[in-house]
FINU-686325 format. One record per residue (C-alpha): residue in one letter; x, y, z; residue number from 1. Coordinates in nm, 2 decimals. Example, Ala and Ser with C-alpha at 12.3 -4.5 7.8 and 13.67 -1.06 7.14 Angstrom:
2
<type=A x=1.23 y=-0.45 z=0.78 seq=1>
<type=S x=1.37 y=-0.11 z=0.71 seq=2>
This chain:
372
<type=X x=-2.55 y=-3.05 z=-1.49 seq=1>
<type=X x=-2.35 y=-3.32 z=-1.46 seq=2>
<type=X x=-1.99 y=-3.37 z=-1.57 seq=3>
<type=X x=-1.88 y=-3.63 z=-1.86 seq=4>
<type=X x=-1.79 y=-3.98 z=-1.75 seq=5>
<type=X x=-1.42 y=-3.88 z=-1.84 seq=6>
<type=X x=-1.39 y=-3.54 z=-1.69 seq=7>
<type=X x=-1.48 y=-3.73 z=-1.32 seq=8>
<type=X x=-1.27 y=-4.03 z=-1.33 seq=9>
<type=X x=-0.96 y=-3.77 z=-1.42 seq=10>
<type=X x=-1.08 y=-3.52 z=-1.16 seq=11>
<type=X x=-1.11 y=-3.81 z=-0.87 seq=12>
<type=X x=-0.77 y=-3.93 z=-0.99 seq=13>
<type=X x=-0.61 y=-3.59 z=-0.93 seq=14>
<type=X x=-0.78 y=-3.53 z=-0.62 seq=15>
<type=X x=-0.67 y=-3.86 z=-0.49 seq=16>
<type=X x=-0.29 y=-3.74 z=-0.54 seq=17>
<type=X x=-0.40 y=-3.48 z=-0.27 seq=18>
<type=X x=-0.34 y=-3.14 z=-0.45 seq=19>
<type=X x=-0.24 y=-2.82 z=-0.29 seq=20>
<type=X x=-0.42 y=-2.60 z=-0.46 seq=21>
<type=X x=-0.66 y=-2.58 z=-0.76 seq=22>
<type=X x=-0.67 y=-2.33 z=-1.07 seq=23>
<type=X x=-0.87 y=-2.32 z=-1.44 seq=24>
<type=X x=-0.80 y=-2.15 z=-1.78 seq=25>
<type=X x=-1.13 y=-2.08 z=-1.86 seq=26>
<type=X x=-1.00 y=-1.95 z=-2.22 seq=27>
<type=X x=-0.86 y=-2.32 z=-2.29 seq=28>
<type=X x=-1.09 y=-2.50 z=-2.06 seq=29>
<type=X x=-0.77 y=-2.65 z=-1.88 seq=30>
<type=X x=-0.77 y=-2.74 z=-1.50 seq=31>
<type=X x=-0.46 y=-2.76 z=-1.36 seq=32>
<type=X x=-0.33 y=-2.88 z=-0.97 seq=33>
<type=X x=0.00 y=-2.78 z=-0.80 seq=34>
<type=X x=0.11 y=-3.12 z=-0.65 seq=35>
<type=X x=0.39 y=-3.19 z=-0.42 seq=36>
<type=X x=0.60 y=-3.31 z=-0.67 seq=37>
<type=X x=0.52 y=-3.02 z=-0.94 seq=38>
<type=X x=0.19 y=-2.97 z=-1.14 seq=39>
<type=X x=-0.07 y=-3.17 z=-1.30 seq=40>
<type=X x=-0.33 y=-3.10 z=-1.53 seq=41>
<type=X x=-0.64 y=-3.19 z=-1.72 seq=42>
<type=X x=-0.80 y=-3.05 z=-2.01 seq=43>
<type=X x=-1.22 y=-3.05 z=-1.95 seq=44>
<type=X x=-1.47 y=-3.15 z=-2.22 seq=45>
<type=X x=-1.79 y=-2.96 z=-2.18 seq=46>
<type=X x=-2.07 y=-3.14 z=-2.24 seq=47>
<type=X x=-2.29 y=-2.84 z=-2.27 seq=48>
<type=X x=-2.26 y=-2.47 z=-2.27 seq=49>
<type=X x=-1.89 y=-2.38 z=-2.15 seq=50>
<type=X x=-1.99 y=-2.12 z=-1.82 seq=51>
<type=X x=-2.26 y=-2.36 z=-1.72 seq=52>
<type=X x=-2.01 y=-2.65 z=-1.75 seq=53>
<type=X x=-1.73 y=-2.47 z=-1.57 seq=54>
<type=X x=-2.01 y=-2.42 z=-1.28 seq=55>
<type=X x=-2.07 y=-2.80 z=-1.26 seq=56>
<type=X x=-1.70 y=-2.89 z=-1.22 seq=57>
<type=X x=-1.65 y=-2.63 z=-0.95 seq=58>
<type=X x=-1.94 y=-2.77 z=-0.75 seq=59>
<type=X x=-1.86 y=-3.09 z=-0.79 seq=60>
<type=X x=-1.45 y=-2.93 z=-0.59 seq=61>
<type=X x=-1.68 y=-2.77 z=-0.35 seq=62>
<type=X x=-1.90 y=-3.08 z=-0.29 seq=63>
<type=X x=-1.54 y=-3.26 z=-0.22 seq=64>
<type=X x=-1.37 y=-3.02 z=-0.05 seq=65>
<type=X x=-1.65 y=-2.83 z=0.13 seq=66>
<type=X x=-1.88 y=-3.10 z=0.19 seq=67>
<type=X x=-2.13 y=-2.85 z=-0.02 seq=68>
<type=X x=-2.18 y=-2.80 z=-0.33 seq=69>
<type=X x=-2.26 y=-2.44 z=-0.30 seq=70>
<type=X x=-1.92 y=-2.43 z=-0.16 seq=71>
<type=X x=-1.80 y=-2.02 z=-0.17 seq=72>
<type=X x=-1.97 y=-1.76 z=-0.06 seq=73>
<type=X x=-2.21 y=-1.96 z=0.13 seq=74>
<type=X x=-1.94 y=-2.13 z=0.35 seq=75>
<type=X x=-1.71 y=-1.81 z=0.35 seq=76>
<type=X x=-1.94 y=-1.61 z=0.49 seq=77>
<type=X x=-2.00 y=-1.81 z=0.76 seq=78>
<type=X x=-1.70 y=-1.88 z=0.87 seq=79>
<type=X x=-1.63 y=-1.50 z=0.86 seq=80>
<type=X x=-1.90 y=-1.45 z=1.12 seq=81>
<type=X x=-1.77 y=-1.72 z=1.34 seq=82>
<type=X x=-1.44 y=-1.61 z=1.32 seq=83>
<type=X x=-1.34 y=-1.95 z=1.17 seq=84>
<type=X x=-1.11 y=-1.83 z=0.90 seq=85>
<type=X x=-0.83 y=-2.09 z=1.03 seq=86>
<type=X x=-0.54 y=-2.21 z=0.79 seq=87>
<type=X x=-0.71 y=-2.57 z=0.72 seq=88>
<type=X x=-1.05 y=-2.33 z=0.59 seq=89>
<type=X x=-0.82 y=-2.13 z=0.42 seq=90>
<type=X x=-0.65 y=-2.47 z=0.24 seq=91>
<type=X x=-1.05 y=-2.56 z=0.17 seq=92>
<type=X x=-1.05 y=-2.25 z=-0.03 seq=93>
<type=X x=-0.77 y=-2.34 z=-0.24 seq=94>
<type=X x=-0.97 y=-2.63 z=-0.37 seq=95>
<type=X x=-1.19 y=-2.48 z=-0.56 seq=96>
<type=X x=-1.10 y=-2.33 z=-0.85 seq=97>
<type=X x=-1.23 y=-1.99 z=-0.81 seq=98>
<type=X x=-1.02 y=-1.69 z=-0.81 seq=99>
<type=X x=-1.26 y=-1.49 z=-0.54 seq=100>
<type=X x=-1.20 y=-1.78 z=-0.30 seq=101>
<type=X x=-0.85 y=-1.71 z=-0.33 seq=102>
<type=X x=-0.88 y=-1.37 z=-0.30 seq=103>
<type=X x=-1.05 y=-1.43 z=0.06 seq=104>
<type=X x=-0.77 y=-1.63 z=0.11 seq=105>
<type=X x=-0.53 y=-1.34 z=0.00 seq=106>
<type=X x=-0.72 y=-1.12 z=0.23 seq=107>
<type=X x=-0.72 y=-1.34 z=0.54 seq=108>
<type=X x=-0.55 y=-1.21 z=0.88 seq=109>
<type=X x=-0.23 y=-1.38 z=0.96 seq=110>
<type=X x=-0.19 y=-1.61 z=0.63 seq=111>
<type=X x=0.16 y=-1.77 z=0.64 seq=112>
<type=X x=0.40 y=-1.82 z=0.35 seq=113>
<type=X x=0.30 y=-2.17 z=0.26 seq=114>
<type=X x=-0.11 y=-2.04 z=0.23 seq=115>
<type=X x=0.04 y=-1.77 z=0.03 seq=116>
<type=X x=0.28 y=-1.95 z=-0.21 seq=117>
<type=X x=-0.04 y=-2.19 z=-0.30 seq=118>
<type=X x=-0.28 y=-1.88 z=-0.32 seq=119>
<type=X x=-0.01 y=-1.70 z=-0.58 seq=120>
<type=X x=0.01 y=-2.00 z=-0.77 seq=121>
<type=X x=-0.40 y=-2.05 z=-0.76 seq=122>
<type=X x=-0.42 y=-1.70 z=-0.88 seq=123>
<type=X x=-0.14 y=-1.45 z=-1.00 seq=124>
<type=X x=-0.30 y=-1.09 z=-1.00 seq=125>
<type=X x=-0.22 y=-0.76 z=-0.94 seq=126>
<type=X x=-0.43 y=-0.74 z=-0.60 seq=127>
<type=X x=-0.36 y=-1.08 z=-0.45 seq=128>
<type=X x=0.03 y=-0.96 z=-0.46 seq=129>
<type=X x=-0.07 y=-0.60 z=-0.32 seq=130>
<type=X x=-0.29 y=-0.81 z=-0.02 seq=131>
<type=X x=0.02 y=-1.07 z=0.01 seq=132>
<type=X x=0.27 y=-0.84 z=0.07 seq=133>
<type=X x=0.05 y=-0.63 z=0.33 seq=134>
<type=X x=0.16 y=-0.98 z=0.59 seq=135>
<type=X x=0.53 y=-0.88 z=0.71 seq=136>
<type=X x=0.65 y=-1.28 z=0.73 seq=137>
<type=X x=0.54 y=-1.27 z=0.32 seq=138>
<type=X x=0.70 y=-0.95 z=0.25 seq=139>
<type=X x=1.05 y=-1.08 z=0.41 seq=140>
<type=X x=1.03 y=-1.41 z=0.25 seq=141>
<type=X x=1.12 y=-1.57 z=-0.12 seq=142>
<type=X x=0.76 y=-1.50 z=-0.25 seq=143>
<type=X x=0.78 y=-1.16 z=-0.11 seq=144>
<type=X x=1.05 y=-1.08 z=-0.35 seq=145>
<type=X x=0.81 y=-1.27 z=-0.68 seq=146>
<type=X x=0.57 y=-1.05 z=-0.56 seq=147>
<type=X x=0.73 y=-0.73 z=-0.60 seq=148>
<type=X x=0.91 y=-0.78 z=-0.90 seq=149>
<type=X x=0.57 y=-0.94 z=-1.04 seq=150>
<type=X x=0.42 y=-0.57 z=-0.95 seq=151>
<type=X x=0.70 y=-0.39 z=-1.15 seq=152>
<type=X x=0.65 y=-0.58 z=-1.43 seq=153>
<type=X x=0.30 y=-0.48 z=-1.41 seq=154>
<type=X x=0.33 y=-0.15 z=-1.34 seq=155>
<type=X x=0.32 y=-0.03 z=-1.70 seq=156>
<type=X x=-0.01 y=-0.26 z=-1.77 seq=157>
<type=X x=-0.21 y=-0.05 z=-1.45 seq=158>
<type=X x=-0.41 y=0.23 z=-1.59 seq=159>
<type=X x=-0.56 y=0.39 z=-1.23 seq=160>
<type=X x=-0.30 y=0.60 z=-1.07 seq=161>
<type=X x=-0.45 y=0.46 z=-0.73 seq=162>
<type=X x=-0.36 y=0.09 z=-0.81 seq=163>
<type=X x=0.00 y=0.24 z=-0.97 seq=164>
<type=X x=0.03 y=0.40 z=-0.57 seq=165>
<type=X x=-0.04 y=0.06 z=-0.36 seq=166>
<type=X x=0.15 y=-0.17 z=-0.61 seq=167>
<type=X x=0.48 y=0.09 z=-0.57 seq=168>
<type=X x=0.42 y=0.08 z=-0.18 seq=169>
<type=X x=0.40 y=-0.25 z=-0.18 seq=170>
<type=X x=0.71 y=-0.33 z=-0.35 seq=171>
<type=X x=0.91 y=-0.05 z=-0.24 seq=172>
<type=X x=0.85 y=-0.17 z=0.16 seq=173>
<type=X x=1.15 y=-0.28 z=0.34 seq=174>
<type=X x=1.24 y=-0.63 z=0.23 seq=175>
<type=X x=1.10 y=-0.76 z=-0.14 seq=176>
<type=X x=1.38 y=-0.56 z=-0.34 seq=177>
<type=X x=1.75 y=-0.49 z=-0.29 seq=178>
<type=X x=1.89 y=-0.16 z=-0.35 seq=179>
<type=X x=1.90 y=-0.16 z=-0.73 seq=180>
<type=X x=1.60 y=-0.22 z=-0.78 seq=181>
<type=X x=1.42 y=0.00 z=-0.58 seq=182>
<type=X x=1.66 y=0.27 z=-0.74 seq=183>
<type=X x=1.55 y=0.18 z=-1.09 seq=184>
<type=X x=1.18 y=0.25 z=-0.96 seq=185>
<type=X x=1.30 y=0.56 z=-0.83 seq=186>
<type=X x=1.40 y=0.63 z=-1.15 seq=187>
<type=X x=1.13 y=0.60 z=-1.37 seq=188>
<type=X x=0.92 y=0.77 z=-1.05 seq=189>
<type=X x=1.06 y=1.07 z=-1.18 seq=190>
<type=X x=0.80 y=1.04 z=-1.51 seq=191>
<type=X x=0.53 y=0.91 z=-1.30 seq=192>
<type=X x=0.40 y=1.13 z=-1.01 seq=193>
<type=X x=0.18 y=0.79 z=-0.91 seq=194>
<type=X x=0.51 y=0.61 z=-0.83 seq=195>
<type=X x=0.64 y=0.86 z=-0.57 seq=196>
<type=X x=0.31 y=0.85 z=-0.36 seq=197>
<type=X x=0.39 y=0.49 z=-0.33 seq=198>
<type=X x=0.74 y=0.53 z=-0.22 seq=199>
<type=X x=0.63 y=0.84 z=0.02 seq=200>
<type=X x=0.40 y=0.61 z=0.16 seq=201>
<type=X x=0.62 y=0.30 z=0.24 seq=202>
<type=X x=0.97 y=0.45 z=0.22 seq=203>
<type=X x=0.92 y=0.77 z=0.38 seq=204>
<type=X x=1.32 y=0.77 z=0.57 seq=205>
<type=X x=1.46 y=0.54 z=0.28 seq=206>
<type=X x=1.42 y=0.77 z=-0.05 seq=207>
<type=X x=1.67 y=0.65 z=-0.34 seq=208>
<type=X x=1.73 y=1.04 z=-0.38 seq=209>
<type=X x=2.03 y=1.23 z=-0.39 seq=210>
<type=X x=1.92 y=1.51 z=-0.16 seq=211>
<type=X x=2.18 y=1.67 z=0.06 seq=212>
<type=X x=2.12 y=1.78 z=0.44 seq=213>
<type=X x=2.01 y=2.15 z=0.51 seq=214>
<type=X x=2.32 y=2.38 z=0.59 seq=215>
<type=X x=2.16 y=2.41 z=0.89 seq=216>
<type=X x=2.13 y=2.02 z=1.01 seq=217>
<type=X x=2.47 y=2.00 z=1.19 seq=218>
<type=X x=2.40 y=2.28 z=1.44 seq=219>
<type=X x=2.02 y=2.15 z=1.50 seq=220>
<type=X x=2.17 y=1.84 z=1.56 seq=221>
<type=X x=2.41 y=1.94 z=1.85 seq=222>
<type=X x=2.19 y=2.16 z=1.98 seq=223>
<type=X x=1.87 y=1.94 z=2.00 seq=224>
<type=X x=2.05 y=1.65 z=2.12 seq=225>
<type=X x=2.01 y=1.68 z=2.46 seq=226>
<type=X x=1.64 y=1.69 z=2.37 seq=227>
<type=X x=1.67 y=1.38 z=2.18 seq=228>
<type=X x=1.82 y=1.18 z=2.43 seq=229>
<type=X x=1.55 y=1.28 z=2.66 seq=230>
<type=X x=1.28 y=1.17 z=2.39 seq=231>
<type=X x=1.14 y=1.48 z=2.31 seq=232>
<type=X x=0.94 y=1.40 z=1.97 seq=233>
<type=X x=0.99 y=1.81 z=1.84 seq=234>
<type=X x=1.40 y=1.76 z=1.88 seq=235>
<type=X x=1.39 y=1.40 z=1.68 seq=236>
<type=X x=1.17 y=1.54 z=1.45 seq=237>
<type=X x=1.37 y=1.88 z=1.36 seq=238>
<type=X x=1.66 y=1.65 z=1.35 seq=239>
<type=X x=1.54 y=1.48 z=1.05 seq=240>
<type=X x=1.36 y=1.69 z=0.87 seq=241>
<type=X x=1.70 y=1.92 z=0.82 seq=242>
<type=X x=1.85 y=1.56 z=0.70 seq=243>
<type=X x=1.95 y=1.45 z=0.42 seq=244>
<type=X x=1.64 y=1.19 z=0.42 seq=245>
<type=X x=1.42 y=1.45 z=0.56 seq=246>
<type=X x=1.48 y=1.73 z=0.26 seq=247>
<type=X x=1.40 y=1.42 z=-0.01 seq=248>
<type=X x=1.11 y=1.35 z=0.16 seq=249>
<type=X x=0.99 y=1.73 z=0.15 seq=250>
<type=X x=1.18 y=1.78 z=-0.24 seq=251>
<type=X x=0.93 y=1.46 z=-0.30 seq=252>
<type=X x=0.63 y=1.58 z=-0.17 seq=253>
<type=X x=0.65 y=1.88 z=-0.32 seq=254>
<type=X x=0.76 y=1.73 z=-0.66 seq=255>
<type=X x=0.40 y=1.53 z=-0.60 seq=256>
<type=X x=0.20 y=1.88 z=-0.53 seq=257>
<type=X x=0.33 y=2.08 z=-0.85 seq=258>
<type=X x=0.14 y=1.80 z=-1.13 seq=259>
<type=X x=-0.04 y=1.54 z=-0.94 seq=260>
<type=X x=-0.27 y=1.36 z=-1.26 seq=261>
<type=X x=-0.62 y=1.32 z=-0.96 seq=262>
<type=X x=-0.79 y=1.36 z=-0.67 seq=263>
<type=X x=-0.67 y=1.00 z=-0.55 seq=264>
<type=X x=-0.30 y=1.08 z=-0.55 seq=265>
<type=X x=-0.36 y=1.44 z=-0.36 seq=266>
<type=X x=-0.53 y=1.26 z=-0.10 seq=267>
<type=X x=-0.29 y=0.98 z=-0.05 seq=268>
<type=X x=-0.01 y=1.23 z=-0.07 seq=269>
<type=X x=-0.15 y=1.46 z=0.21 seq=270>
<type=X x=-0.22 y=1.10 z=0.37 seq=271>
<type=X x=0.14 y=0.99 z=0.35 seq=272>
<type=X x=0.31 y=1.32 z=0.49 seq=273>
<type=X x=0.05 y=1.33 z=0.79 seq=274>
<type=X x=0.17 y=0.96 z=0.88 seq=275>
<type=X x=0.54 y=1.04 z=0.78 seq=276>
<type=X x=0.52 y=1.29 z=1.07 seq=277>
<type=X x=0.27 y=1.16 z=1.33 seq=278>
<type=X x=0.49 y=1.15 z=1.63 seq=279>
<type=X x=0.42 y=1.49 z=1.64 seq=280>
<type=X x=0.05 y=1.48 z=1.58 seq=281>
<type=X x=-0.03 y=1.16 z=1.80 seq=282>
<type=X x=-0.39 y=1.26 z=1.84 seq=283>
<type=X x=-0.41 y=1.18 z=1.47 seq=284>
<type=X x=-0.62 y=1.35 z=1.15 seq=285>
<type=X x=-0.77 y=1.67 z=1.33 seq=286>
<type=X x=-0.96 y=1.71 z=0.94 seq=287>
<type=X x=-0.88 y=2.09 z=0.95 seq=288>
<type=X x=-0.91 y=2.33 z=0.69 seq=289>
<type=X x=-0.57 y=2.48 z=0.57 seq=290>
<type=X x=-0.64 y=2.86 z=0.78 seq=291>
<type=X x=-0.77 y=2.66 z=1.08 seq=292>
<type=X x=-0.44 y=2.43 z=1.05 seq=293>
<type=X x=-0.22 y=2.77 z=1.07 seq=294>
<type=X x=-0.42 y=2.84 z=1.38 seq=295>
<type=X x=-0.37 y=2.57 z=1.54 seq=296>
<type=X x=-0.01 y=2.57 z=1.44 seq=297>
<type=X x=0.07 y=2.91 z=1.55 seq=298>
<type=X x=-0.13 y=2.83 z=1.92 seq=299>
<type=X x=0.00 y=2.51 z=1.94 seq=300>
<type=X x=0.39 y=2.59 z=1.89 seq=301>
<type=X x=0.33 y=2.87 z=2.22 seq=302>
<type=X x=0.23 y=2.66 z=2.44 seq=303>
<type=X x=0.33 y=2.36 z=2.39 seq=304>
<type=X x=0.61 y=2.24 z=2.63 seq=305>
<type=X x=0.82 y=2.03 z=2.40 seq=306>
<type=X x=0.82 y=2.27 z=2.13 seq=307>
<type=X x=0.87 y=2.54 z=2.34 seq=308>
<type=X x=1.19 y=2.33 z=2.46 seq=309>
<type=X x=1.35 y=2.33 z=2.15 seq=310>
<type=X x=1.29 y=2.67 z=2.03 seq=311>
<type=X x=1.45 y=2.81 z=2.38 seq=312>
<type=X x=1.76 y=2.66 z=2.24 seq=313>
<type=X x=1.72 y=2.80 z=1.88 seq=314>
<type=X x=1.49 y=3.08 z=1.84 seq=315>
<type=X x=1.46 y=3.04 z=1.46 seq=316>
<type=X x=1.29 y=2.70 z=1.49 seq=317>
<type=X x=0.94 y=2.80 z=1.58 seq=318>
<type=X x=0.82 y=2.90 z=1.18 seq=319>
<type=X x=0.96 y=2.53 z=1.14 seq=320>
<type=X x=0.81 y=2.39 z=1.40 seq=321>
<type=X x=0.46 y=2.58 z=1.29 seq=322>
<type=X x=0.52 y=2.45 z=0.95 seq=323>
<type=X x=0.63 y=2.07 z=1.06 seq=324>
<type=X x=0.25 y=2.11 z=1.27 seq=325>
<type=X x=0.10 y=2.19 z=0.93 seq=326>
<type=X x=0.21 y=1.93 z=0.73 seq=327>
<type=X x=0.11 y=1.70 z=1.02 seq=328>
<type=X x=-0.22 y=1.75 z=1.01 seq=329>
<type=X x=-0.31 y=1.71 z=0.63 seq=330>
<type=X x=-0.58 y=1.54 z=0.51 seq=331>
<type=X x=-0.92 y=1.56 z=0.36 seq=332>
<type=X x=-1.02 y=1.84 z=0.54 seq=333>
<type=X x=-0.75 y=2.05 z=0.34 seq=334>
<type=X x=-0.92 y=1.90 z=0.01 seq=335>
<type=X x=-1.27 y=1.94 z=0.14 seq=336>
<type=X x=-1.32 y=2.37 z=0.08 seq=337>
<type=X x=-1.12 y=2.37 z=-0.21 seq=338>
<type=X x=-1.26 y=2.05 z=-0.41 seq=339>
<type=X x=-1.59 y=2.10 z=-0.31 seq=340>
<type=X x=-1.73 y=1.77 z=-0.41 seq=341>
<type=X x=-1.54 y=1.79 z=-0.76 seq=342>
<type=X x=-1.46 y=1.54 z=-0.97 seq=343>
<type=X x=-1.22 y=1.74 z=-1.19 seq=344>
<type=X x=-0.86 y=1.60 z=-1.23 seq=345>
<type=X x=-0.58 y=1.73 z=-1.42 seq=346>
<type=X x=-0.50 y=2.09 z=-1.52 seq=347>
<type=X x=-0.87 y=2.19 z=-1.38 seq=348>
<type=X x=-0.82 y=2.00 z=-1.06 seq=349>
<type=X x=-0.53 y=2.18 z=-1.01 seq=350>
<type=X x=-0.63 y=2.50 z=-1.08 seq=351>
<type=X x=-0.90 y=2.44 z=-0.79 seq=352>
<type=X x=-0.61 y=2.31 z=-0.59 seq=353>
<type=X x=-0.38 y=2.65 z=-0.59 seq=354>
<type=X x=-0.54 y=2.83 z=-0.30 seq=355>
<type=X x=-0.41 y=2.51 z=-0.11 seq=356>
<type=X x=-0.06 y=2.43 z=-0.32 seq=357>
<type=X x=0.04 y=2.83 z=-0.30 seq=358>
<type=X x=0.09 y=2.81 z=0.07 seq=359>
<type=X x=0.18 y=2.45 z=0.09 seq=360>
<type=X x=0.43 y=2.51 z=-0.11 seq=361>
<type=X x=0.60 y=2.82 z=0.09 seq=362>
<type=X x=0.54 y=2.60 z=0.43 seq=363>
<type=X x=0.72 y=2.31 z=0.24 seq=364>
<type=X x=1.04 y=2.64 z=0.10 seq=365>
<type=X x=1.06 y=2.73 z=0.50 seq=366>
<type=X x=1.17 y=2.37 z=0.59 seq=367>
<type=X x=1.40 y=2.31 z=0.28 seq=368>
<type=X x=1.57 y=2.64 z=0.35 seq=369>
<type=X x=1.60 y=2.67 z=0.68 seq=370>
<type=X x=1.40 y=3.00 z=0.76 seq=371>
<type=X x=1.24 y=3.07 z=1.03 seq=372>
């Protein structure tokens, strides 16, 4: 199909002004370019069907910026096997009008903050922000801050508790929001379990939470600290865990465990606590059952040297340390005997869940209160 005599003359004239980047309203059949100097725009005239016309004008960007007028996925692909995903391919993308192009821009390794700004413009959603703000120079930049707030605002609008998660992590990392923002999250966090998987995740040593250190923390503190100095990851751990930070991040985590709404926010929980404490678990997710865990812990804590360091200096450690081991090493293989496969959420999920929440939840009282 070709495109009306009008349509072409105004689309040549915009692409001689050199656009940025390229975007249509498909629901008012409106294509608009971000210029140098602002934004232009030009309202299409179908000729035939509407879909089939809109395919005709992004062919006819694809033929002028790709060379191609099968343009994306055909060139995409291929640069993805050659490893050719470079910033002027990535500006190529931008041309064409089509909001999966931008999202392989979104998603390209090491995008920089001028790529990104044109992208967000090409294509404001939920998951282009979420794949923006996973690049550190975006995250610490001007955008970085639109992009969080944008997810906020969105927040109520998400409907999956997983996308709720990644959009709070996202926005809650170091950098996009000051202080009082990232408090009033915390705040409504406290209606939505989703919300404080997110900030588990990406704030783990930050928590907007009032939580005050264990009676206990002062005394670990001068005893370990020798320890600490010496790097010992059992004494810097210990440390924080009888923190201030450290008994938010447990009071959290177990605010998560008592009503979490599916199987998605268990899992990224149990995901978030094994990462918040893998300096003692560098070998990574052993994917244990919950009795083989307590094994390990128990065998573990005996004889390993560094742990054996610190509980020489305070006897009453080592049910800490067994439980700090624990927690390090949950994952799906906790979920696994218990789930069996299920797709139950809610109250049923959770009733499944409570021969792995019952002890979770007494590991979880021994570091909060100190016992041994």
């Amino acid at each position: 199909m070709e495109l009306s005599s009008e349509d072409a003359l105004r689309l040549n004239v915009m692409l001689a002004n050199r656009p940025l980047a390229i975007r249509i309203h498909e629901s008012s059949m409106t294509l608009y370019g971000l210029l140098e100097t602002g934004e232009a725009s030009i309202r299409l005239n179908p000729v035939a069907n509407p879909d089939r016309y809109l395919l005709a004008v992004r062919s006819f960007l694809s033929e002028k910026a790709l060379g191609n007028p099968g343009g994306y996925p055909l060139y995409l692909q291929r640069w993805t096997r050659q490893g050719q995903m470079r910033e002027q391919s990535l500006e190529q993308l931008l041309m064409l009008g089509d909001p999966t192009a931008v999202f392989a821009v979104v998603c390209a390794e090491g995008i920089g903050p001028e790529i990104a700004r044109r992208a967000w413009w090409a294509s404001q959603e939920p998951e282009n922000a979420r794949r923006l703000l996973q690049t550190r120079s975006i995250a610490h930049s001007p955008l970085g801050t639109e992009l969080a707030r944008f997810l906020v605002e969105y927040l109520p609008f998400e409907t999956e508790p997983e996308q709720m998660i990644h959009s709070v992590a996202m926005a809650v990392q170091p950098g996009p929001l000051d202080q009082e923002q990232r408090r009033a999250l915390w705040a409504k966090a406290a209606r939505k379990t989703p919300y404080l998987v997110g900030f588990l995740l990406s704030a783990p040593d930050s928590l907007p939470a009032e939580s005050a250190p264990r009676p206990d923390h002062v005394a670990i503190s001068a005893a370990l600290a020798g320890l600490r100095e010496a790097g010992n990851p059992w004494a810097e751990t210990l440390t924080a865990a009888s923190s201030s930070q450290g008994q938010a991040f447990l009071d959290t985590f177990r605010q998560v465990m008592v009503k979490p709404p599916n199987q998605d926010v268990v899992a990224l929980a149990l995901d978030a606590v094994r990462a918040h404490l893998s300096r003692v678990r560098p070998e990574g997710d052993p994917d244990l059952d919950y009795p083989a865990l307590v094994a390990e812990a128990a065998e573990y804590t005996a004889r390993d040297r560094r742990a054996c360091e610190c509980v020489d200096l305070m006897p009453g450690l080592r049910g800490q340390i067994e439980s700090l081991r624990i927690l390090s090493g949950l994952g799906y293989g906790v979920l696994r005997p218990v789930l069996r496969d299920s797709t139950a959420i809610g109250s049923l999920m959770r009733k499944k869940l409570q021969p792995l929440t019952a002890p979770l939840h007494t590991c979880i009282d021994r570091l909060t209160r100190g016992t041994a």
